[in-house]
C-alpha positions as CSV (number, residue, x, y, z in Angstrom):
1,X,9.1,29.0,-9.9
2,X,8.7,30.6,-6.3
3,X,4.8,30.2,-7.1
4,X,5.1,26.8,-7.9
5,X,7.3,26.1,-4.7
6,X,4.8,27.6,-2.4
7,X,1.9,25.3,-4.1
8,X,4.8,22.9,-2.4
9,X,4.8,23.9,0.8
10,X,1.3,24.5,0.8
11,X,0.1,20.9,0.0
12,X,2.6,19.4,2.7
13,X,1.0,21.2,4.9
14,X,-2.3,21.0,3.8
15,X,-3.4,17.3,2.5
16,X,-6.9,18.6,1.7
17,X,-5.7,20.8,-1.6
18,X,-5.1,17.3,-3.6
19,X,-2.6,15.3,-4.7
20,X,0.8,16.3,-4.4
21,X,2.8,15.2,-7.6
22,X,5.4,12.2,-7.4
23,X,8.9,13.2,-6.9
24,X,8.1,16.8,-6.3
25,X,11.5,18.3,-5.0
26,X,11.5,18.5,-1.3
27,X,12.5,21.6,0.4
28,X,16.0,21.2,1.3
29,X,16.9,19.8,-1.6
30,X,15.4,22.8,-3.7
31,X,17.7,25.3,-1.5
32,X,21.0,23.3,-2.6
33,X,20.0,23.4,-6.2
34,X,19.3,26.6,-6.2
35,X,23.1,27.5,-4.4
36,X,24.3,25.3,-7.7
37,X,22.5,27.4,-10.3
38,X,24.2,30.8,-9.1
39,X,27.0,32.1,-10.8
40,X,30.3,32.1,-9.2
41,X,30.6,35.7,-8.0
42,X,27.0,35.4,-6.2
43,X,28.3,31.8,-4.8
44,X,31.4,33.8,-3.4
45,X,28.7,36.7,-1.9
46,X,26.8,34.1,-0.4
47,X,29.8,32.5,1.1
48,X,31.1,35.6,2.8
49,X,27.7,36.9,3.7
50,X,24.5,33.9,3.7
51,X,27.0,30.8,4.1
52,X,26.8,30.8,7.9
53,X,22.3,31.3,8.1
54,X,22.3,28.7,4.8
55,X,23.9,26.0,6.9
56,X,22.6,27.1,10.1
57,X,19.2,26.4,8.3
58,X,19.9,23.6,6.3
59,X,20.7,21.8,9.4
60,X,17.9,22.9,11.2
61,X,15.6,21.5,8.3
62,X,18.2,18.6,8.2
63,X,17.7,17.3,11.6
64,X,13.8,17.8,11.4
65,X,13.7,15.9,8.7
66,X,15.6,13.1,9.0
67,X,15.1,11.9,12.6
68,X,12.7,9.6,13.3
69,X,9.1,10.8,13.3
70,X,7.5,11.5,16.5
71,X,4.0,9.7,17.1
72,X,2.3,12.3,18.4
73,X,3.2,15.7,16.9
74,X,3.8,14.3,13.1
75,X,0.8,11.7,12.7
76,X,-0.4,13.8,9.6
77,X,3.2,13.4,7.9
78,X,1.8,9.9,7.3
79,X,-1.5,10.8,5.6
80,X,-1.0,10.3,2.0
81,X,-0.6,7.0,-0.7
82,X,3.5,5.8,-0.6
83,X,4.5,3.6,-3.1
84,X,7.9,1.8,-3.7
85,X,10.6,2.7,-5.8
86,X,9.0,0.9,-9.4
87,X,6.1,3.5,-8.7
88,X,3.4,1.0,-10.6
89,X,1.3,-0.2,-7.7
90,X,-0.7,1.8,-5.8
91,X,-3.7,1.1,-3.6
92,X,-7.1,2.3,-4.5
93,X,-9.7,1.2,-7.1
94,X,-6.4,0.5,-10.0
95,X,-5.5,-2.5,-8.0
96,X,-8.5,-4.2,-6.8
97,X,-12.4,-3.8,-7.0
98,X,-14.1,-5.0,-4.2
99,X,-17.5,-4.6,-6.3
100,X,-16.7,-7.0,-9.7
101,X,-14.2,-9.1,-7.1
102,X,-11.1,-8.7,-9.4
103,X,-7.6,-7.6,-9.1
104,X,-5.9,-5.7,-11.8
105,X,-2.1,-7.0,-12.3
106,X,0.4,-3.7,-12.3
107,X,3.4,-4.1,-14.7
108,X,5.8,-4.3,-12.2
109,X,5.8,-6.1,-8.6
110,X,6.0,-3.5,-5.8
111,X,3.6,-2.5,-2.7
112,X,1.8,0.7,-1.5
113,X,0.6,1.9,1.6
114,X,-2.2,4.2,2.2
115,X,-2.9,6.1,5.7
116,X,-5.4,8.5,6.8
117,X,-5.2,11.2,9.4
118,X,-7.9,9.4,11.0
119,X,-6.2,5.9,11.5
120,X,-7.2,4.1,8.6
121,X,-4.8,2.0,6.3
122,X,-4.8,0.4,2.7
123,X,-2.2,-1.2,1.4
124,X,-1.4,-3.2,-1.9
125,X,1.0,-5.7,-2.6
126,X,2.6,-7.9,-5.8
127,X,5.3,-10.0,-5.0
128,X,7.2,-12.6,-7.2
129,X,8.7,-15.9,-5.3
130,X,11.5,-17.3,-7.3
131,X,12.0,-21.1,-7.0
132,X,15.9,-22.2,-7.0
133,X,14.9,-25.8,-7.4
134,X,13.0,-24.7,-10.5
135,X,13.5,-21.2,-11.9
136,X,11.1,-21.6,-14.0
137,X,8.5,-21.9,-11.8
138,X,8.2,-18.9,-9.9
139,X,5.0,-18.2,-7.8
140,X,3.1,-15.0,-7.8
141,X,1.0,-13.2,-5.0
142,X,-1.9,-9.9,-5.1
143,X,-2.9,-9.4,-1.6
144,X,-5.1,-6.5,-0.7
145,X,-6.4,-5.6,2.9
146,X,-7.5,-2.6,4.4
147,X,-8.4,-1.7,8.2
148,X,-7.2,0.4,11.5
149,X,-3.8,1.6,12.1
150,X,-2.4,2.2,16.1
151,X,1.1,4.1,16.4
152,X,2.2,2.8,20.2
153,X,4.2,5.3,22.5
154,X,7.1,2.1,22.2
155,X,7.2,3.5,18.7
156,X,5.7,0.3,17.0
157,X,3.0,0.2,14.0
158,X,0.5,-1.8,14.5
159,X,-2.4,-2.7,10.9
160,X,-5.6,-4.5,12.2
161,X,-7.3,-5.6,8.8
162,X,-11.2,-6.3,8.4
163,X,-10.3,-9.7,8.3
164,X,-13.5,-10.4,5.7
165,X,-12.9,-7.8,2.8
166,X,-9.0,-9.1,3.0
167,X,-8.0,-10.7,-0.6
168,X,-5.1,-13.0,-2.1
169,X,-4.4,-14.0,-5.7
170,X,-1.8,-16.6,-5.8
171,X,-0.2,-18.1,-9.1
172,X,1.9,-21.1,-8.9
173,X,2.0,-22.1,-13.0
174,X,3.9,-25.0,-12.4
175,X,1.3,-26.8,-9.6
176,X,-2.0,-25.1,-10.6
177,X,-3.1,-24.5,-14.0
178,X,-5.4,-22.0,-12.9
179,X,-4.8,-19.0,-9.8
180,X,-5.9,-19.3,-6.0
181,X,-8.3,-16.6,-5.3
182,X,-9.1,-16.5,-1.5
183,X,-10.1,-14.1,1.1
184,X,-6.5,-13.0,3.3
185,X,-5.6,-11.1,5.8
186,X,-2.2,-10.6,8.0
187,X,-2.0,-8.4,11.3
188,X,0.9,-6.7,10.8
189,X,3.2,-5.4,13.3
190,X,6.3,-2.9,12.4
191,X,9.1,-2.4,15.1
192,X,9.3,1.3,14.1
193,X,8.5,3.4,10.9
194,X,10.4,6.7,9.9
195,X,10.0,9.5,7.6
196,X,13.1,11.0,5.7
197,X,13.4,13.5,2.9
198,X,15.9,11.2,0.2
199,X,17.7,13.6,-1.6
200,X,18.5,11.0,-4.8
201,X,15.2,10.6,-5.5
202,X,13.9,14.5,-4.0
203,X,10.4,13.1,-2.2
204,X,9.6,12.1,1.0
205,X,10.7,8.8,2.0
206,X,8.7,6.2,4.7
207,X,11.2,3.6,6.0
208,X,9.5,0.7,7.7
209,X,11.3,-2.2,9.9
210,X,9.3,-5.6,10.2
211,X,8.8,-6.6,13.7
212,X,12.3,-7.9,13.9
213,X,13.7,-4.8,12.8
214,X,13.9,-5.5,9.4
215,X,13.8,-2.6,6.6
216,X,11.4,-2.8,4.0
217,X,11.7,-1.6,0.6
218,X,11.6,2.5,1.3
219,X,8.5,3.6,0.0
220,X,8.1,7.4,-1.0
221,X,4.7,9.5,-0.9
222,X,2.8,9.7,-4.4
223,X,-0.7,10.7,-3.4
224,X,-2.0,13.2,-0.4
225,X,-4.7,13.2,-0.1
226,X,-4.3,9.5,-0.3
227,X,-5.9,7.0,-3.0
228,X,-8.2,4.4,-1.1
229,X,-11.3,2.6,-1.6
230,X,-13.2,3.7,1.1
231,X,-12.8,2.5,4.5
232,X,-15.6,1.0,5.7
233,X,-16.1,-3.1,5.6
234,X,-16.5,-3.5,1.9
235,X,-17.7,-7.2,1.5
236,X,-19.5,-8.0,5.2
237,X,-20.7,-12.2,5.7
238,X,-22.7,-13.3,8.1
239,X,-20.0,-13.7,10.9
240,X,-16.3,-12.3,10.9
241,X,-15.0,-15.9,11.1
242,X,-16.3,-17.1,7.8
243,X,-14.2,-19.7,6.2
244,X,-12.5,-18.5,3.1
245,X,-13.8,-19.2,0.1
246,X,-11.9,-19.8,-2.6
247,X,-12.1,-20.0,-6.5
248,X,-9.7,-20.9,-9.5
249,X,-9.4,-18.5,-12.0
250,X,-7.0,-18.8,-15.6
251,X,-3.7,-16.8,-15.0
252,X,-0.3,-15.9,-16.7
253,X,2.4,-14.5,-15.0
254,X,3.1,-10.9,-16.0
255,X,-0.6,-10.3,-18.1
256,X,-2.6,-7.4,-16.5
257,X,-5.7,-9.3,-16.2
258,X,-9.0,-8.7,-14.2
259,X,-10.1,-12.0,-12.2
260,X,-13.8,-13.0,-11.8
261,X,-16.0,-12.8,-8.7
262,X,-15.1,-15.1,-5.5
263,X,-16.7,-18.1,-6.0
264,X,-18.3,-20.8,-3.4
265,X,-21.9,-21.5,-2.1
266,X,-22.5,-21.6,1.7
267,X,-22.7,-25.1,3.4
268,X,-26.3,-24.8,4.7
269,X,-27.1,-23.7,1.4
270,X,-26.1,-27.1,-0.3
271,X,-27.2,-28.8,2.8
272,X,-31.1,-28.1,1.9
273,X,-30.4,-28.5,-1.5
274,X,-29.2,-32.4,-0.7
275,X,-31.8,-32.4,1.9
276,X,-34.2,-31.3,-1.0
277,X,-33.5,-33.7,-3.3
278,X,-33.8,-36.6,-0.7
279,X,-36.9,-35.6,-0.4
280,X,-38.1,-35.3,-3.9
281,X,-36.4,-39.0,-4.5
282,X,-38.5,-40.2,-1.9
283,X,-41.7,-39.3,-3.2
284,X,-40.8,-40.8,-6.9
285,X,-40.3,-44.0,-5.5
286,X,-43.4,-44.2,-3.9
287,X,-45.9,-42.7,-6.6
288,X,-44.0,-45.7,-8.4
């Protein structure tokens, strides 16, 4: 056990040894337990004797750890893959393949976000819309982006996408027979951003708040290294302000399924094609 907690420590210090595994017990949290397992004569020792360094420590720890995160001293805390609490989507090549142009559904809805030490972001999310007019009809929404991250000394987040590689799968059964598969992308500001250690589920946990100061779902660290495609512009056009494109694709709500490739030809594409064919008319009607 003492080996396998230092491999612990170790990888939260250290986010080159690999991933660290999901709901690993954090380190406060592995002190307490162990004060649970001791027997009630060694609980009474530690009480006259330990009692007063435990809690001095504990606190110590305690306060670290649960205070907001400094921006400049605790950058690397963020490095790693944190996904919400149905722990079924994560970013990286299981949710969307830049390559084939396809999304793989998780089981569950959730998000992830991904962060290098570098400033570099991913993040993944599948979201359900009900519909109270019609419950029946709910819609359903992929989005993928990836891009730059700034931490501001205000405390804020900022996410710049690469507004071209951005992607949305939207399915609206009851309008559409088939999905909406476009290129997206959202600038994203958060109002602050916070790491605890959450002692319920014993893993670090990433509060964000919206730029209103509203919480997002908590989100708690699965990977570290983290799990991203890589970071570079994946899918460049021939300017950043290309219109989307967009394609529809057969989709059922709650059916892992991979989508095709974005569809669409260019306009000045089908412009010499029309142009082409104007021409070719005009020289049938006068070898006639």
């Amino acid at each position: 056990m003492r080996i396998e907690h230092q491999l612990y420590y170790d990888a939260a210090r250290n986010s080159t040894l690999g991933p660290v595994p999901f709901r690993r017990i954090s380190p406060p949290i592995l002190v307490l337990k162990s004060l649970q397992r001791c027997d009630k004569t060694s609980r009474e020792r530690l009480n006259t004797s330990l009692t007063p360094l435990i809690v001095a420590t504990l606190a110590s720890l305690l306060t670290l750890s649960l205070s907001p995160v400094a921006l400049a001293d605790n950058v690397t805390s963020l490095a790693g893959t944190w996904t919400s609490k149905s722990a079924k989507v994560f970013t990286g090549p299981g949710f969307y393949d830049p390559v084939g142009e396809q999304f793989f559904e998780p089981n569950t809805t959730g998000m992830s976000y991904s962060f290098t030490d570098d400033g570099f972001f991913e993040s993944a999310l599948y979201t359900v819309v009900s519909n109270a007019t019609n419950p029946k009809c709910p819609q359903a929404f992929l989005q993928w982006q990836h891009g730059t991250y700034v931490l501001q000394d205000d405390g804020k987040m900022i996410l710049n996408p690469i507004a071209v590689d951005g992607r949305q799968l939207q399915s609206d059964p009851c309008t559409y027979s088939k999905s909406l598969y476009t290129r997206w992308n959202e600038t994203v500001t958060m109002k602050s951003w916070e790491i605890l250690i959450d002692a319920m589920h014993e893993n670090y946990r990433l509060n964000l708040y919206e730029f209103d100061g509203s919480p997002m779902n908590p989100m708690y660290l699965a990977y570290r290294p983290a799990m991203m495609l890589p970071t570079a512009t994946l899918n460049p056009t021939a300017t950043a302000t290309a219109s989307t494109a967009s394609k529809k694709r057969k989709r059922s709500l709650g059916v892992a399924q991979a989508q095709g490739k974005l569809g669409g030809m260019e306009a000045d594409t089908w412009w010499w094609i029309g142009a082409g064919m104007t021409v070719l008319g005009g020289v049938g009607f006068l070898a006639v």
